[in-house]
C-alpha positions in Angstrom: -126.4 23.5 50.7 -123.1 25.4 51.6 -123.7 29.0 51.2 -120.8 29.9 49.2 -120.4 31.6 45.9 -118.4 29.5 42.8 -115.3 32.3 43.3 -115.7 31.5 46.7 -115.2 27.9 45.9 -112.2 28.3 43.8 -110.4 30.9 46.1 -111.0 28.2 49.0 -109.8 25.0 46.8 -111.5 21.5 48.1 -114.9 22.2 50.0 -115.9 19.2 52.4 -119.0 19.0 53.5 -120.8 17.8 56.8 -123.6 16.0 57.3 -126.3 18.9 57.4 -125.1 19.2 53.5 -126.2 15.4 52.7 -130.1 16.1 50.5 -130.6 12.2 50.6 -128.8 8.6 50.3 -128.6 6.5 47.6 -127.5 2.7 47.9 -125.5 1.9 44.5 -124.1 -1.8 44.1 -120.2 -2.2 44.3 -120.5 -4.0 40.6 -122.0 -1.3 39.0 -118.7 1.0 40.1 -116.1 1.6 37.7 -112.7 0.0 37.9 -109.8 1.7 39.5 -107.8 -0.1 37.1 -110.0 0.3 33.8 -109.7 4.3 35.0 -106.2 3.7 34.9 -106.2 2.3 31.5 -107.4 -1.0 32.2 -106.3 -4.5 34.0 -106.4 -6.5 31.0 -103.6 -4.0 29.3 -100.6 -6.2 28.2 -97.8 -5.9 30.7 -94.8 -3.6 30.0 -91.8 -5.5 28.4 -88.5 -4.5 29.2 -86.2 -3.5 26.8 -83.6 -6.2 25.5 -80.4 -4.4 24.6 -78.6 -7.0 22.9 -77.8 -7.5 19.3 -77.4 -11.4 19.0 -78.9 -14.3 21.5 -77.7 -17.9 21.6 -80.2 -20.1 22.5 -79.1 -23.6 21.8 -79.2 -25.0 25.0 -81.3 -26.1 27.1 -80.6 -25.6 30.8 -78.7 -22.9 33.1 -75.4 -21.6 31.6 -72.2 -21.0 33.8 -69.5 -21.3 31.4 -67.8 -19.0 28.5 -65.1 -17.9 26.9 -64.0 -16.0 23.9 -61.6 -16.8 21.5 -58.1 -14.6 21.6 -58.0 -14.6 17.8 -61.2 -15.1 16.1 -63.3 -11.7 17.1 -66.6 -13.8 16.5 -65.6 -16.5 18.3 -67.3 -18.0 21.5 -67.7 -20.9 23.5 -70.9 -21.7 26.3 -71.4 -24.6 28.3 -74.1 -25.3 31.6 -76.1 -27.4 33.0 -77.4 -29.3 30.1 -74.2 -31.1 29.9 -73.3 -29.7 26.5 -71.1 -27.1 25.2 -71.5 -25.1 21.7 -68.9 -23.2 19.9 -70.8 -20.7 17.7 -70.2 -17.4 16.0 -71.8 -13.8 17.1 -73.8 -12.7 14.1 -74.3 -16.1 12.6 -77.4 -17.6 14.8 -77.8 -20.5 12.5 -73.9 -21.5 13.0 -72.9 -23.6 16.0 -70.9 -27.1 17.0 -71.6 -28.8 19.4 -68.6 -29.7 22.2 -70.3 -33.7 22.6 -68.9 -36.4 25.2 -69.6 -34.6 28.6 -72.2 -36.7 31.1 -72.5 -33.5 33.6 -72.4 -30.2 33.5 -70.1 -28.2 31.5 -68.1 -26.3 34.3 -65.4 -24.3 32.7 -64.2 -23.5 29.2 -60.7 -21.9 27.9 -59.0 -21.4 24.6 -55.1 -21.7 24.5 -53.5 -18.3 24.0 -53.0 -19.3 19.6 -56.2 -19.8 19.6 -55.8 -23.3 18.1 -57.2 -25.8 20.8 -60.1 -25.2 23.3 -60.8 -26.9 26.3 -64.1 -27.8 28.1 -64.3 -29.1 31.8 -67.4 -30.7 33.2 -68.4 -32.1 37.0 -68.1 -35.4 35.1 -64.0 -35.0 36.1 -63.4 -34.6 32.3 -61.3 -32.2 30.5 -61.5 -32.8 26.5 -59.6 -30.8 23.8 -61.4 -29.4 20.8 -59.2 -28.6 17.6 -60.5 -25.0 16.4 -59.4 -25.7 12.8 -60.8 -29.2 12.7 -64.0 -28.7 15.0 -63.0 -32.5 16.1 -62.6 -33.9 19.7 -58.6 -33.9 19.4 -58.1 -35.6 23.2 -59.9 -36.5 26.4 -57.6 -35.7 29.7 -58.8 -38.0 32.2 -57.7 -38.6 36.3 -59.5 -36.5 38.4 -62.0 -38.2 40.8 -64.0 -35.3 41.3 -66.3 -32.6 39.3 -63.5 -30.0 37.6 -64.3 -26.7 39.1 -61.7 -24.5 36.4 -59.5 -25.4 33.3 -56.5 -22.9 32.4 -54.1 -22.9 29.7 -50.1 -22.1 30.1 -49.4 -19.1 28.5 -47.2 -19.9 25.8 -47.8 -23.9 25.1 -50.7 -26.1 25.4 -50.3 -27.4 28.8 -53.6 -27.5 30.8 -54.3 -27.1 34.6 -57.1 -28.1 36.0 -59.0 -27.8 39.5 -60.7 -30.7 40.6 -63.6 -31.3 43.4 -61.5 -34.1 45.0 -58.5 -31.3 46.6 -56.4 -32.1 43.3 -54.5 -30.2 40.7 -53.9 -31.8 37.7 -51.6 -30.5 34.7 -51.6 -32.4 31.2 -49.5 -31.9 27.7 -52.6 -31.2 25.2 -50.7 -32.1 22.3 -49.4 -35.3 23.1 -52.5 -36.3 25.5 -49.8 -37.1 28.2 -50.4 -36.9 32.0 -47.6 -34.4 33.1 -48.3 -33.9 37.0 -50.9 -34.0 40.1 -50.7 -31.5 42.7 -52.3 -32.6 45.5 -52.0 -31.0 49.1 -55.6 -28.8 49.8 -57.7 -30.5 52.3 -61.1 -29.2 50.0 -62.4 -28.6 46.6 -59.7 -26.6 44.9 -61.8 -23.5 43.6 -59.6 -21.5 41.8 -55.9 -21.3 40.3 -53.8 -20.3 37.3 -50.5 -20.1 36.2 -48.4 -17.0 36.4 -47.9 -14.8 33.4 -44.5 -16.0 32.9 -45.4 -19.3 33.2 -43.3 -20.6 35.9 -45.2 -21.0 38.8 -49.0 -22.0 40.0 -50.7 -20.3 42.4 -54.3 -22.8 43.4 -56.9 -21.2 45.9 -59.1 -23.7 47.8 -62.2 -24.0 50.2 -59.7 -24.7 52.5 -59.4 -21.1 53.0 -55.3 -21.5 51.8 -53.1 -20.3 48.6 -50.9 -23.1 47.7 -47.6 -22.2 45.0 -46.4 -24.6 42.8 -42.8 -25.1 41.0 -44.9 -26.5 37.5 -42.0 -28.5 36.5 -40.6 -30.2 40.2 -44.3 -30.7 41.3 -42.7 -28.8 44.7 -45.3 -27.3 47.0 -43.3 -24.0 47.5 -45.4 -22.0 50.0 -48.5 -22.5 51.6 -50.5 -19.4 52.4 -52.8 -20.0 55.7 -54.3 -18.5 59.1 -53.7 -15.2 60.5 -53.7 -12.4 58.1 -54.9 -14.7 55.6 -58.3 -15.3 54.5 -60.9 -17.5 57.1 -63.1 -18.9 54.6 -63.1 -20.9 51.4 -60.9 -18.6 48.2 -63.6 -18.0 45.4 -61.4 -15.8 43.3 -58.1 -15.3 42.1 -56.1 -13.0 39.9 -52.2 -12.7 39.0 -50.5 -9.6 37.7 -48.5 -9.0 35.0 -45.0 -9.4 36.5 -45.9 -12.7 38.1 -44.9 -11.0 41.3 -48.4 -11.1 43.1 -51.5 -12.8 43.4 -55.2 -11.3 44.6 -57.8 -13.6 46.4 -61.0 -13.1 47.0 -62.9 -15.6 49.9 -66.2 -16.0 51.3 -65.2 -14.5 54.2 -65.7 -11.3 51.8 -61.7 -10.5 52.6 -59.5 -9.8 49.6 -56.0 -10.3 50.4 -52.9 -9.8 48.2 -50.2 -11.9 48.1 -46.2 -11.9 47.3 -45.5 -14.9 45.1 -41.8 -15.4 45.5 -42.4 -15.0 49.6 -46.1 -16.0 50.1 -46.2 -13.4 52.6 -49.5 -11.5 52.4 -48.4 -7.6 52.0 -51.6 -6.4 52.0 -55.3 -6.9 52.6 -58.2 -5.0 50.9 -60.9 -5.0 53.1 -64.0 -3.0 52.5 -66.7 -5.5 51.8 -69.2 -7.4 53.9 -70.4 -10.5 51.9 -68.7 -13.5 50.2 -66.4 -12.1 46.8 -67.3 -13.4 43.7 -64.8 -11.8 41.6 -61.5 -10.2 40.9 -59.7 -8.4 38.4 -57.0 -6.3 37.1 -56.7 -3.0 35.2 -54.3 -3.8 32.3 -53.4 -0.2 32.2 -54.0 1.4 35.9 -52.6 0.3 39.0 -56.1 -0.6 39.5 -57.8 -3.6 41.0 -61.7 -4.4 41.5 -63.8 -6.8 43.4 -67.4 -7.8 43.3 -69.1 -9.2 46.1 -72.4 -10.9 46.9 -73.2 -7.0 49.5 -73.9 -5.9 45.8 -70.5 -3.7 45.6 -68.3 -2.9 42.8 -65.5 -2.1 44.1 -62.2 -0.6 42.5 -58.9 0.2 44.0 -55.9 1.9 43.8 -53.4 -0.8 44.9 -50.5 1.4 45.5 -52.4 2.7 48.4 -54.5 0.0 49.5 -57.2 2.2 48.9 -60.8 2.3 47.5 -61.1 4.8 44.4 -64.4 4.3 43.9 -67.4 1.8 44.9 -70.3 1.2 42.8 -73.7 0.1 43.7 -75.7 -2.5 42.1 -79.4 -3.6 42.9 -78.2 -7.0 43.9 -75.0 -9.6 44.6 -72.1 -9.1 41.7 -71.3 -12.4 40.1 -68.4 -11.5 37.6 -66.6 -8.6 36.1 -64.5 -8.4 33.3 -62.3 -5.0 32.0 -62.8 -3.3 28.8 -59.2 -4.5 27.2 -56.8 -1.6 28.2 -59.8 1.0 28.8 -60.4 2.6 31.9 -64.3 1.2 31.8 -65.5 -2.1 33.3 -68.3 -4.9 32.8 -69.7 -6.4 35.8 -73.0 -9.3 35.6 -75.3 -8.9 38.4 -77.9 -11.5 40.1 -80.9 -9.2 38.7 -80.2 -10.4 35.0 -78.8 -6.7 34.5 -75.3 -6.1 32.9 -73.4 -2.9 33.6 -70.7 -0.6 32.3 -68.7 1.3 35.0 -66.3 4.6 34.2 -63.4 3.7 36.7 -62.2 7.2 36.7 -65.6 8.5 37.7 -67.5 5.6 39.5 -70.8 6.5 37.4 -72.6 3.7 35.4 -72.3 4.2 32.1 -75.0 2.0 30.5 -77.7 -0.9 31.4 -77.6 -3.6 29.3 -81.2 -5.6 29.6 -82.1 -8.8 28.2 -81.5 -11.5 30.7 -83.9 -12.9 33.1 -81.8 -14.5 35.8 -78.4 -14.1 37.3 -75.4 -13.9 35.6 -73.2 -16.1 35.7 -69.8 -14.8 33.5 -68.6 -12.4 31.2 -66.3 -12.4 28.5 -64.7 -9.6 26.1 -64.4 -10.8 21.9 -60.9 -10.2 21.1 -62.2 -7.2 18.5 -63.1 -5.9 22.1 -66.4 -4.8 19.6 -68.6 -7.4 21.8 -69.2 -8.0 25.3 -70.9 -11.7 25.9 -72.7 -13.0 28.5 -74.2 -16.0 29.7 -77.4 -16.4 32.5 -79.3 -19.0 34.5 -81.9 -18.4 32.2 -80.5 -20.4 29.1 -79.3 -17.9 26.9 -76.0 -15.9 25.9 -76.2 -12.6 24.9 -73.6 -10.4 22.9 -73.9 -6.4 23.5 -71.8 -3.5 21.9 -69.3 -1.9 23.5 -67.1 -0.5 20.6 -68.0 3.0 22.0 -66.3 1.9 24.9 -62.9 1.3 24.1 
């Protein structure tokens, strides 16, 4: 054997030896070797689960969900619809409590609650838009027309008038209360993606995947300006956003451009480009001069729009699907194709907490009007509501 003393041995650390060291050979069967993984603790060990961070699940449907929204009055409140065709109005806290939003034969696409709070509206690729009384929980209307899946549903924001998107290039405004056709907008050459009405009510801005911004007069029907070509976006719009003073409009496209827009001109005064994928979302601060964007390159981005300038841009493990700010607070919610849900300090850029629970993508994001809960709904099935008091 080596001739070295034990001190030896530990002063020198490892000792290898060579073959003149080898007494003798022993074959020993690979079966009779112990398990890396048994060492380790074992194979058969149950598998790690990861934490779920939320404090209420919905699971009453049955297939993917894409649609939510919160009611502006009732801070319990919410409404989901997917791919199961049905939508559920149910109440965070109360997992035995739901109604069911019957009559759609696709899936549900889009929900919105009128500014009261009184009537809710559902929108499904079946081209239907029905109107659910909130006091009555009964089917108050069906608003028919469209020829095409309805890809949004918006409410005006001081009367229950309803605008609509459809699949077949069309724009379709109703009077809920009287279940009275009011006007169709039609002019985009593709499905007509996204749109709302201004703050003030008196215009409507519609983004299509014609890659063009289209501005309404609501009550004349009048095409006012058409937004198009050079500096304007090259793809399809995905996104849209108006601020307060009804004065300008932000669109996101697939051509991962954000442009913003003057509404009384519809001259493009200025672009926001920083991304390199297709933008899923936009939003406004309510109390910054502060805009962000999420994009499928798996960036959060916020900027200072009187500059034009990124303040920040946060990183996510994969594409950003929706984003939604904390009421007046400086922190932001954005859902994320890993299942993951995140807080964001705008001042800082840091994440501020990981909510876990989902298992797929999500798919939107929606702020109770307590501002206590933050819901969200997932390709895998379920909504989930987190805290976010602390947040405020």
């Amino acid at each position: 054997m080596a001739d070295s003393h034990p001190s030896e041995e530990d002063d020198q650390g490892e000792v290898f030896l060579d073959e003149s060291d080898v007494m003798e050979e022993i074959d020993v069967d690979e079966e009779d070797l112990p398990d890396a993984d048994d060492e380790a603790g074992g194979s058969d060990a149950d598998p790690i689960e990861e934490a779920d961070d939320s404090m209420h699940i919905f699971t009453g449907h049955t297939g993917e969900l894409y649609a939510l929204a919160c009611s502006p009055t009732d801070g319990v409140l919410v409404a989901t619809g997917g791919g199961d065709d049905k939508g559920f109005l149910w109440r965070v806290g109360q997992g035995d409590w739901a109604f069911e939003l019957q009559g759609h034969k696709d899936s549900v696409s889009s929900l919105a609650f009128s500014t009261d709070g009184q009537l809710l509206a559902s929108s499904g690729f079946d081209g239907l838009v029905q109107i659910w009384d909130i006091n009555s929980q009964s089917l108050k209307c069906v608003l028919e027309g469209p020829g095409g899946g309805i890809e949004w549903v918006r409410w005006h924001p001081r009367g229950h008038l309803v605008l609509a998107g459809s699949e077949d290039s069309t724009v379709w405004l109703w009077n809920a209360d009287k279940n009275a056709f009011l006007s169709m907008f039609s002019g985009h050459g593709s499905s007509v993606t996204c749109g709302d009405f201004t703050p003030d009510g008196k215009t409507i801005c519609t983004g299509s995947d014609d890659a063009t911004l289209r501005i309404w007069n609501p009550r004349s029907g009048e095409n006012i300006h058409v937004v198009r070509g050079h500096p304007y976006h090259t793809g399809g719009l995905t996104c849209l956003t108006i601020t307060s003073d009804s004065t300008l409009a932000l669109t996101g496209s697939k051509d991962s451009s954000v442009h913003i827009v003057n509404i009384i001109t519809g001259k493009v005064v200025s672009s926001l480009n920083a991304h390199s994928d297709s933008i899923e979302c936009v939003g406004l601060a309510i109390s910054s001069p502060w805009a962000a964007t999420g994009s499928m390159d798996k960036k959060l981005i916020v900027w200072d729009l009187q500059h034009s300038l990124p303040r920040c841009t946060c990183i996510h493990e994969d594409g950003v699907t929706c984003l939604s700010w904390l009421g007046a607070s400086r922190f932001l919610a954005t859902g994320c194709v890993d299942g993951k849900v995140r807080l964001w300090d705008c001042l800082s850029g840091e994440c501020v907490r990981t909510f876990s629970g989902h298992s797929d993508a999500i798919q939107s994001l929606a702020v109770s009007a307590s501002g206590e809960f933050l819901v969200s709904v997932s390709l895998d099935g379920t909504a989930r509501v987190f805290e976010i008091a602390e947040f405020q």
